[in-house]
N, C-alpha and C positions, 0 to 999 in steps of 0.2 A: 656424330658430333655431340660433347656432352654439352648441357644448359650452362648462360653464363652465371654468374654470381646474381645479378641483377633478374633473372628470370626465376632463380630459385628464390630468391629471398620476394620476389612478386608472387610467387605461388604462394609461398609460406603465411604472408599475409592475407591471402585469400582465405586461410584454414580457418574453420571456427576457434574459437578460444582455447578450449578445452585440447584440439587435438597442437595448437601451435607451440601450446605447454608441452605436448608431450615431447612434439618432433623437440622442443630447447631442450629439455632434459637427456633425450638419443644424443644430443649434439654432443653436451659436457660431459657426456660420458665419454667420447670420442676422443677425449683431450689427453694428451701424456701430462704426467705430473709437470714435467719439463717446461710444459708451456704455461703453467700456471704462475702468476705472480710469487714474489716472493714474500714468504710470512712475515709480519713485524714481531716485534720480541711483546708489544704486547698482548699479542694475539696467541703468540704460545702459553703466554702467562694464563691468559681466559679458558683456554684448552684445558693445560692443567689442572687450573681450579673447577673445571665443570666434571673433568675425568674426575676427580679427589672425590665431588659429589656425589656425583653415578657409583663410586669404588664404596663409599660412606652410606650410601643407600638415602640418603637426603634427599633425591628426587627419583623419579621414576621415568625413565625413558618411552619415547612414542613412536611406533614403528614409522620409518620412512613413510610407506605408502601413506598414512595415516593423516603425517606432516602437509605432504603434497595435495591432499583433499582438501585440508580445512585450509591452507592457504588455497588452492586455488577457489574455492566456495566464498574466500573473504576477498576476493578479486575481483570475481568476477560471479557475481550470487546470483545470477539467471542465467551461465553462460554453461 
């Protein structure tokens, strides 16, 4: 018998910080585009203009992993 929703997500909260990040990150990867909310038009709008950026060389991009560290470090700075 597999675990109910309620025994997974009680495990999950038992996980230290660092790994409950992970497992949310494995989650959303999980997800079809399908399920995802649908974009607002000003949200394509901010897309665009950050792609035009990055295309312009105006700013310099930060690898994923990279992102994920300093946010989790500003999260949770002992965890």
């Amino acid at each position: 018998m597999s675990p109910t929703f309620d025994e997974v997500l009680q495990s999950a909260r038992s996980l230290p910080n660092s790994e409950r990040a992970n497992l949310i990150d494995e989650l959303i990867e999980t997800l079809e585009p399908e399920d995802a909310a649908p974009i607002e038009d000003a949200w394509i709008a901010e897309i665009a203009r950050r792609s035009r950026e990055l295309d312009d060389g105006l700013v310099q991009p930060i690898p994923w992993e990279e992102v994920k560290r300093l946010a989790r470090q500003r999260i949770w700075p002992n965890g």
